[in-house]
C-alpha positions as CSV (number, residue, x, y, z in Angstrom):
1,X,-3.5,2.4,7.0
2,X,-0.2,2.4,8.9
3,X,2.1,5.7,8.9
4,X,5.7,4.4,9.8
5,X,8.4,6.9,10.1
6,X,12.2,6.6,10.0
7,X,14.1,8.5,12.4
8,X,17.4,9.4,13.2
9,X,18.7,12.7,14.1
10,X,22.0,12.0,12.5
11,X,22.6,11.2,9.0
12,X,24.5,8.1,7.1
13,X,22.6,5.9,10.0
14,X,20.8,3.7,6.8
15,X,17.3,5.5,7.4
16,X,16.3,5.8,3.5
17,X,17.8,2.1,2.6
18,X,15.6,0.7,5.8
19,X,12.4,2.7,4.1
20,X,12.8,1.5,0.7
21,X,13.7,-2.3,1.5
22,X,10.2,-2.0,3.7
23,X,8.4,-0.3,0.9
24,X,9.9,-2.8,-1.7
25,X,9.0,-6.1,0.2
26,X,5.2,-4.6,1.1
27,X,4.8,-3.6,-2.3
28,X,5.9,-7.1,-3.5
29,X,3.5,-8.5,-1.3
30,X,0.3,-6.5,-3.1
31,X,0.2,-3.8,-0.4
32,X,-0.3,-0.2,-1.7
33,X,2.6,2.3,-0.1
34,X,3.5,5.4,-0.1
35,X,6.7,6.8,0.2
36,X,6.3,10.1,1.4
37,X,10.2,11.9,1.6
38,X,11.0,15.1,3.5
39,X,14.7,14.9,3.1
40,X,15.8,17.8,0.6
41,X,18.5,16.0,-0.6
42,X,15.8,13.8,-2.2
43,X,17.6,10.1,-2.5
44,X,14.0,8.9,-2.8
45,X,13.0,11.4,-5.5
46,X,16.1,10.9,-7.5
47,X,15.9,6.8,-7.1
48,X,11.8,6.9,-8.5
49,X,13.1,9.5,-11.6
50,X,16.0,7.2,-12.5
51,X,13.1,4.6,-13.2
52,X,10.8,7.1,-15.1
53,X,8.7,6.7,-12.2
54,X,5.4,9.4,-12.3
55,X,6.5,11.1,-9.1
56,X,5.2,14.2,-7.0
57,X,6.5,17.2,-5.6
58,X,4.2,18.8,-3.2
59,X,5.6,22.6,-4.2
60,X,4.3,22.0,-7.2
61,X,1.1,19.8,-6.7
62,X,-0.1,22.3,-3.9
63,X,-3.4,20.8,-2.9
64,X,-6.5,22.3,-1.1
65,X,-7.6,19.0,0.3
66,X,-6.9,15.6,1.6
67,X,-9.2,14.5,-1.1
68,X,-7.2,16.1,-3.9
69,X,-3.8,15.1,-2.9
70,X,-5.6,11.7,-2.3
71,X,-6.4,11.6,-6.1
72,X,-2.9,12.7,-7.3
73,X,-1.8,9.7,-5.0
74,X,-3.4,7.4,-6.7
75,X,-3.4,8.4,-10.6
76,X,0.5,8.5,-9.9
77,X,1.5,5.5,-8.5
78,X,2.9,2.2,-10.6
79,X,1.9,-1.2,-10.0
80,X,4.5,-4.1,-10.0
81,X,4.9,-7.7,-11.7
82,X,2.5,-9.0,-8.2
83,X,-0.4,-6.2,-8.5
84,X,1.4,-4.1,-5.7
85,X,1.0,-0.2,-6.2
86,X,3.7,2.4,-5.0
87,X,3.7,6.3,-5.2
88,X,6.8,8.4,-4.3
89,X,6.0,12.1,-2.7
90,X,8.7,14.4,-1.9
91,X,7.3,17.0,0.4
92,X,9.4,20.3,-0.2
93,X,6.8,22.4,1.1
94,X,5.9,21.2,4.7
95,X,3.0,23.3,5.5
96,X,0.5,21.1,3.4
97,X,2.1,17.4,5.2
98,X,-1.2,16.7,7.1
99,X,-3.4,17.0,4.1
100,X,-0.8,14.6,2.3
101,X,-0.6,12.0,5.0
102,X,-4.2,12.5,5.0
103,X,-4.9,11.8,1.4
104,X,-2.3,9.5,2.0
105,X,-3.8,7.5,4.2
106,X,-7.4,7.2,2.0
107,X,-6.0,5.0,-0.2
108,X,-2.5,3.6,0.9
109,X,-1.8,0.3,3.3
110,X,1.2,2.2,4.2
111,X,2.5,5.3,4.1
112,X,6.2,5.1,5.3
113,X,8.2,8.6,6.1
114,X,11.8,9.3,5.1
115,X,12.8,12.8,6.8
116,X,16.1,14.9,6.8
117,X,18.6,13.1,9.0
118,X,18.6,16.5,11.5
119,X,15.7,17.7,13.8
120,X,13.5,19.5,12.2
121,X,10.1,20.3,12.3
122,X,8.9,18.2,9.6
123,X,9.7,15.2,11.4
124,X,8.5,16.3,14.2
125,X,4.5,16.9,13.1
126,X,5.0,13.3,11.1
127,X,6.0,11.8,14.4
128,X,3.1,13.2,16.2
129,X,0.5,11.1,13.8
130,X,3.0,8.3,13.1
131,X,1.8,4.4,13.8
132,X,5.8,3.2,14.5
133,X,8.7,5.3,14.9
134,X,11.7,3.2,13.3
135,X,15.2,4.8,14.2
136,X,18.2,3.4,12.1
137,X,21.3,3.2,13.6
138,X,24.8,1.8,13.0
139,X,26.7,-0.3,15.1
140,X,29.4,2.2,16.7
141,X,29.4,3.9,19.9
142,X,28.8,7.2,18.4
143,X,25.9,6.2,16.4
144,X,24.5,4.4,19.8
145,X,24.8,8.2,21.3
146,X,22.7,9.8,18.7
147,X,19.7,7.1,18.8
148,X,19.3,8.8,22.6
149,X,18.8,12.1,21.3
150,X,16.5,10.8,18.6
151,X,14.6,9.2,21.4
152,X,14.6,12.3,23.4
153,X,13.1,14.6,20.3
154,X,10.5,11.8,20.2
155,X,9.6,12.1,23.9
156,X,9.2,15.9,23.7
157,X,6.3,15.1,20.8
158,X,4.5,12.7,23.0
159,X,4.5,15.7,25.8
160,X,3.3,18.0,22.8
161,X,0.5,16.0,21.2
162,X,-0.5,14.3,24.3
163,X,0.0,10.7,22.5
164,X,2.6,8.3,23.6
165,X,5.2,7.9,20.1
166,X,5.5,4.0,19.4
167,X,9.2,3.4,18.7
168,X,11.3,0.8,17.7
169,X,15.4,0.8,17.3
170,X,16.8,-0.7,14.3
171,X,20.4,-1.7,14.2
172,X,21.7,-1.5,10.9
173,X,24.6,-1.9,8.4
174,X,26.2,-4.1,10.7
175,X,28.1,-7.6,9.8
176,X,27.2,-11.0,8.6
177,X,27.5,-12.1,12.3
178,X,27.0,-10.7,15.5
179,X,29.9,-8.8,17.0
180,X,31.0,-8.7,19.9
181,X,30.4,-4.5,19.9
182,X,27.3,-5.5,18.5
183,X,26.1,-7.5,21.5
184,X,27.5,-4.9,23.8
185,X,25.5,-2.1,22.2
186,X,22.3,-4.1,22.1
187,X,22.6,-5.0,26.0
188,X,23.2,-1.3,27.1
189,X,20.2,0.1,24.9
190,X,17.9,-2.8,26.3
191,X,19.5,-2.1,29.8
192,X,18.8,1.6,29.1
193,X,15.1,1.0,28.8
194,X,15.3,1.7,24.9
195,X,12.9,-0.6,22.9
196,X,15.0,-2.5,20.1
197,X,14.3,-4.3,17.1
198,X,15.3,-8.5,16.9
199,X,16.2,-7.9,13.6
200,X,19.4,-6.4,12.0
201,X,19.3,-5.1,8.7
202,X,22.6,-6.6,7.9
203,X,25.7,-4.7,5.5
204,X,24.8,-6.8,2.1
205,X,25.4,-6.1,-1.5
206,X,21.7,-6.3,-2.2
207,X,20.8,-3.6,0.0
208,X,23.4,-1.0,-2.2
209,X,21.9,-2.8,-5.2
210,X,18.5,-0.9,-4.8
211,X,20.1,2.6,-5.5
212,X,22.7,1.8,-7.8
213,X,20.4,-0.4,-10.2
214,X,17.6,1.3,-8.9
215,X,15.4,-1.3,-8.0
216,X,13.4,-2.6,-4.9
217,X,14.5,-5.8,-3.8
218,X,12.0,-7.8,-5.6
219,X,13.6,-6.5,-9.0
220,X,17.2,-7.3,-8.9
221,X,18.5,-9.9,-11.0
222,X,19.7,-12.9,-9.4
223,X,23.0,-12.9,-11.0
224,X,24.1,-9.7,-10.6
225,X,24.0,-9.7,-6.6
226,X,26.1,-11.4,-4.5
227,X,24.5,-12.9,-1.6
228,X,20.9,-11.7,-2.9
229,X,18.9,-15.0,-1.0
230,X,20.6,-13.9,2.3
231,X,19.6,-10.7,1.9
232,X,16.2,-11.4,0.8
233,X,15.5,-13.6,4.1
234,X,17.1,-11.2,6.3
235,X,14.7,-8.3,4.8
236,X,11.6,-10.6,5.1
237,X,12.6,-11.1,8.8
238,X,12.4,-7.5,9.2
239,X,9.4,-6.7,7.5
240,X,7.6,-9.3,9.7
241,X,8.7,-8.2,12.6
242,X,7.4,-4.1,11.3
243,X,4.4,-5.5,10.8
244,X,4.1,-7.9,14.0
245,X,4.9,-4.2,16.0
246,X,2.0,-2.6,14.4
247,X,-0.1,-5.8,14.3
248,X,0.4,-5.3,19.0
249,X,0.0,-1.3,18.5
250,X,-3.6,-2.2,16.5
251,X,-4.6,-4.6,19.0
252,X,-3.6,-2.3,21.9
253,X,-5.5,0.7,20.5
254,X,-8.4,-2.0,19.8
255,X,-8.7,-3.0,23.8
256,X,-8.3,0.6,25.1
257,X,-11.3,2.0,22.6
């Protein structure tokens, strides 16, 4: 199981579109996921209820165990057209998220995190146990600002739990092409010792299509989306490289055992 948590300590940066376009395409590709939401404006929550989705709520599903919340995990996620499975959990209690990322973890491929978009403690303790850090941001100076203080909470959690936080930056809602802001604001994090994606999760149509028809990426039609086959290779190319990040982190925890 890999626990992969978006990041960013400011909001509108494209952290819950990044998570679901991830958790679409793995789903599509028979993986089991978890989307497990701490953001109390729930965008996840209300996205799996406008499809009738079975969907928890941990202050209601209050669990004892890993094992239980492991059970409720599995009797209420959905399976897909390929034989993929996905459960949505909106964590509105906090004090149980171990035992959910736990029970998570038991019988997911992936669990992948959507927190508020401020510091808070909730992403803190899932960035303690998280696989890949994955902070969204967009391409303006201001947003380029904010992915150093994201980087900075992160580096206090490594101090804390003793365990080194494997991040990645993720430039996002940016143009069809390369700017030249773009390219300026890549060099300076990569001169800046900051790690940063390949991949941009480019501005399309597609990507606004998965809340507004409710859908993951594999579901929209192809005539109602402009653009949709760009989109769709652009998100593959991100969700290889995600997994070719954690595919090094495995292999590096592998050698060090």
């Amino acid at each position: 199981m890999a626990l992969v948590l978006f990041a960013n300590t400011k909001g509108g940066s494209g952290k819950t579109t990044a998570a679901l376009v991830l958790a679409g395409e793995l789903v599509n590709h028979r993986a089991k996921v978890v989307l497990l939401e701490g953001d109390p404006n729930r965008p996840l929550m209300n996205w799996a209820q406008a499809r009738n989705m079975p969907s928890l709520e941990t202050s209601r599903s209050r669990v004892k165990s890993p094992a239980e919340a492991c059970d409720l995990i599995e009797k209420s996620a959905v399976t897909d057209a390929n034989g993929g499975r996905l459960a949505v959990v909106h964590d509105d209690d906090q004090e149980g998220v171990f035992d959910w990322i736990e029970g998570a973890s038991s019988w997911a491929h992936f669990v992948i995190a959507d927190p508020e978009g401020s510091p808070n403690e909730w992403l803190t303790d899932v960035a303690s146990q998280a696989d890949l850090v994955i902070i969204p941001f967009a391409p303006s100076a201001l947003d380029a600002k904010q992915v150093s203080r994201t980087v900075q909470v992160l580096q206090r959690v490594s101090k804390r739990s003793g365990r080194p936080v494997n991040y990645r930056i993720l430039l996002t809602r940016a143009g069809g092409v390369m700017t030249r802001d773009e390219r300026e604001i890549r060099r300076s994090l990569v001169e800046n010792g900051l790690a940063l994606m390949k991949t941009t999760l480019r501005e399309r149509p597609a990507y606004r299509g998965l809340f507004k028809l409710d859908s993951t990426m594999g579901e929209l039609p192809d005539t109602a989306i402009n653009g949709l086959e760009s989109a769709r290779r652009n998100a593959a190319e991100y969700v290889s490289e995600v997994l070719s990040i954690l595919k090094a982190a495995a292999d590096e925890q592998t050698r060090a055992a």
